[in-house]
N, C-alpha and C positions, 0 to 999 in steps of 0.2 A: 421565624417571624410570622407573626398574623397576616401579615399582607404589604403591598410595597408603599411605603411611607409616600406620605401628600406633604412636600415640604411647602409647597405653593401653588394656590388657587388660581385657574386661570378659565373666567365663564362669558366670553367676550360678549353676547347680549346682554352681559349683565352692567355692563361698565366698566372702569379700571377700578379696583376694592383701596378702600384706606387698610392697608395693613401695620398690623398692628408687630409686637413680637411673635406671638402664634397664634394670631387671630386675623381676616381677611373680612373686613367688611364693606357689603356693597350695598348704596345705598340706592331705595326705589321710591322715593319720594318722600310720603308718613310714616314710611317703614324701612326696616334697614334685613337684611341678609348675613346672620354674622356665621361664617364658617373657621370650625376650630380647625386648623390643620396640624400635622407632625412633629410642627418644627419643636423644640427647647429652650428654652435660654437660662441663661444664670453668670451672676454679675452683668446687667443688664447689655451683653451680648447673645446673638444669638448662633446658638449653637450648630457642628455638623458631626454627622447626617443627621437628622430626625429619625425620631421613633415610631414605628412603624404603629400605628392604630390610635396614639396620642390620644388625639385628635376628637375621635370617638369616645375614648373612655370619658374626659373631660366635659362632653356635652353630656353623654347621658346619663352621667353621676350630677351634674350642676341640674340636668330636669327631674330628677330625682327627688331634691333635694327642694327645686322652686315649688313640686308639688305639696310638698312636706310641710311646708313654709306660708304657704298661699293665707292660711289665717292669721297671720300676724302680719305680714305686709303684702300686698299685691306685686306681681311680676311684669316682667315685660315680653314674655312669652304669648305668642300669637299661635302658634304652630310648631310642631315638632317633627313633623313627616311630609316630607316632601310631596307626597300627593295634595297637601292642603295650602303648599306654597302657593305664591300668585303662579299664574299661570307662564309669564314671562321664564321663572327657575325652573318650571316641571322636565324642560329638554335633560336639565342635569340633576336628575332626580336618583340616578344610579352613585352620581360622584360624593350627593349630600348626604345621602341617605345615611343618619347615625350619626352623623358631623356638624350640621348645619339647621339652625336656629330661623323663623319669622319671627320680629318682634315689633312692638314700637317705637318708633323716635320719640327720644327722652332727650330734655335739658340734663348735660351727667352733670350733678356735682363733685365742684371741682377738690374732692379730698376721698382719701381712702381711710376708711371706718372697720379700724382694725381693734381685734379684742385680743385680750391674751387672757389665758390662765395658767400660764407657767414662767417662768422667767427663761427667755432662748431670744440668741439672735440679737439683733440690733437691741433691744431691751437689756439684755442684758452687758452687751460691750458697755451700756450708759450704764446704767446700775452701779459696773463693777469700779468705771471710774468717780462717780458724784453720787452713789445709791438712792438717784431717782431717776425715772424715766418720764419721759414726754412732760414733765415737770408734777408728777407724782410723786412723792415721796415715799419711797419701800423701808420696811422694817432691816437694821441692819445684819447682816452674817447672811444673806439667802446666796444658795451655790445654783450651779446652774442647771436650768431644767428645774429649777425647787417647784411647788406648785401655790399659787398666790392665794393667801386667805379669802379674798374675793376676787373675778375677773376686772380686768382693765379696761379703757376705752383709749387708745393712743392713735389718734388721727396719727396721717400723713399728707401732705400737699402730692397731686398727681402729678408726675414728671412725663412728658410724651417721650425725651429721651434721656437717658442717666439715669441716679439714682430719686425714688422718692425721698421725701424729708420729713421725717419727723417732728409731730406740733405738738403744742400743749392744746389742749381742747379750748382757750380760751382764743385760741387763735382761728379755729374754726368758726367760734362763736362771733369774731369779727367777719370772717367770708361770707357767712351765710346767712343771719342773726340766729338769734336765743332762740326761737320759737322752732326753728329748725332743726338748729344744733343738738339740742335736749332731746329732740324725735330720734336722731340718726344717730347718737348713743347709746337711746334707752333701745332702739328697736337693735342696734350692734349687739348689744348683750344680751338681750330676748333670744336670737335667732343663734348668738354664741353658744347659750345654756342649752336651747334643744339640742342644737350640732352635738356639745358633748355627751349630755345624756343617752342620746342614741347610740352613739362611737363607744361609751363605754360597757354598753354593751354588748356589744362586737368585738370587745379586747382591744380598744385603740385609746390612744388621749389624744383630744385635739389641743394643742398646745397653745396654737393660737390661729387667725384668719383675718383674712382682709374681705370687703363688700364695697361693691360699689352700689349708688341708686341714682336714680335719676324722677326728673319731677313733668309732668303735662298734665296739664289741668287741673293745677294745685293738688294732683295726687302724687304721694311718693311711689315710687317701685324701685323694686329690687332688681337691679341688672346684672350682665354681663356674665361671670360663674360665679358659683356656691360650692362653698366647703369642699373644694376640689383637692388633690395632691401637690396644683400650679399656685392656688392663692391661699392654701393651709398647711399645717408641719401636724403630720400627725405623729406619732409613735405607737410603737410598738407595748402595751399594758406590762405585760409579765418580764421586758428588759429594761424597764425604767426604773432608775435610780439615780437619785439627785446629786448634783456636782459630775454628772457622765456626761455625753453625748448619747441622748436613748437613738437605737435602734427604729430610724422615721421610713416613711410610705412615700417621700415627697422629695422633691429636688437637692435635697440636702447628702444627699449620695452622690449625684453629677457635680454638687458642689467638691466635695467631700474628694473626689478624683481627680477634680482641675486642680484642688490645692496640693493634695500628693504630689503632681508634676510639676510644682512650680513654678507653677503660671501667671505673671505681675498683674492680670486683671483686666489691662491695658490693652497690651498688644495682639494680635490675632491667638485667639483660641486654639489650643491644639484639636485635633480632632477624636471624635468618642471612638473611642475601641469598641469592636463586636458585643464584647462581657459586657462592656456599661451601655449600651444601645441595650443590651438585652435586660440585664439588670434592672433598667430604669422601668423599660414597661411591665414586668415582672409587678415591681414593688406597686406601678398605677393600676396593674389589674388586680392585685391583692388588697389593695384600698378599696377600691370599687366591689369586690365579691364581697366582703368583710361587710362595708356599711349597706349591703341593699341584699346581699342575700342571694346573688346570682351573677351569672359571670357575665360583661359586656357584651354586644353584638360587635365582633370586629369583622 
């Protein structure tokens, strides 16, 4: 293993953190401290033990990618290195280091702006039964994993605990209005089409992703992670083939395990074997070298 997994943040000048499933945020007034730590989840439990360097890969593939991104929407990125934290986090400058975000406090809106361009996943369980999704209507006969003649825009409503829920975009359009709505679609699929453009040339498909933004000062930004292995299903190019399960970079393995053992979802999670501890970060550092070209700092 890379190093001894960060299940849980603990920076006592700092405050007690809102933790999240694998994210530990401490807030320092106009700005917030978000640190990614080890842990996993899947079916919205979280998982043991965590994966040793997570954490890490997740941050600085998501600043990667805010860099990548920065002309088509602004981010909420303040800082990426601990030496230019406030001064209050620099005592734990060895702990964040690679892990841990400055950014600014944003209003989040309250939905997840998710694109697809393949049929997987929740899309497709809907599909298979009414062959439409998020009340889109898809052409009939498509198998799974097909890839969509154009991307999607399929909100979700944010769930703090359970499962999120799937919208019809007209329903976003009531949360947030028109003038919003329209922005946080068009820019979902803008920032979709670079993600995959780039992946596929790296040998990956991005199947689909989720983005969160958030708004101050009537500006939008892009928050929280980007085109990660945690909020994206990539696959594997050269194992894809429609009506399979292609070969993915992303939590669809640890899923793929707990279903093996049949696990109801519900009840406490068994716990990860060595193989899939190792497994998992395997598949997230080979995502990470793939789309940037160099292997993470763990």
């Amino acid at each position: 293993m890379a190093e001894t997994a960060l299940a849980w943040s603990s920076f006592p000048i700092l405050g007690e953190p809102r933790r999240g499933k694998v994210r530990d945020v401490y807030d320092l007034g106009d700005t917030l401290l978000i640190v990614a730590c080890d842990r996993i989840s899947a079916y919205d439990h979280v998982l043991q033990p965590a994966i040793p360097g997570k954490g890490k890969v997740l941050t600085q593939l998501s600043n990667f990618w805010f860099e990548r991104l920065a002309d088509i929407v602004p981010h909420h990125l303040l800082a990426t290195e601990p030496d230019d934290f406030p001064d209050v986090a620099r005592p734990y400058a060895d702990e964040l280091r690679g892990r841990a975000v400055w950014v600014r406090k944003t209003e989040v809106v309250p939905f997840e702006c998710v694109a697809r361009g393949y049929l997987a996943g929740s899309a497709f369980s809907e599909y298979s039964e009414t062959g439409r999704t998020c009340g889109i209507e898809l052409p009939r006969g498509l198998r799974r994993a097909e890839r969509l003649q154009e991307p999607i825009f399929t909100p979700a409503t944010k769930a703090e605990s359970g499962h999120d829920e799937n919208v019809e975009f007209v329903t976003l359009l009531r949360g947030v209005g028109e003038d919003l709505g329209i922005r946080l679609r068009d820019t979902t699929l803008e920032i979709y089409s670079v993600g995959r453009d780039h992946a596929s040339k790296r040998g990956l498909l991005l199947a689909d992703t989720k983005f969160e933004f958030g708004q101050l000062d009537d500006t939008l930004y892009l928050i929280d992670e980007v085109l990660t292995p945690d909020s994206s299903r990539y696959w594997d190019a050269d194992g894809w083939k429609p009506g399979t399960e292609p070969a993915s970079f992303d939590k669809q393995y640890v899923r793929n395990w707990l279903d093996a053992e049949g696990w109801d979802h519900e009840s406490t999670p068994p716990e990860l074997p060595e193989e899939v501890v190792r497994g998992t970060l395997e598949r997230y550092v080979e995502a990470f070298r793939r789309i940037t070209g160099h292997d993470p700092e763990l």
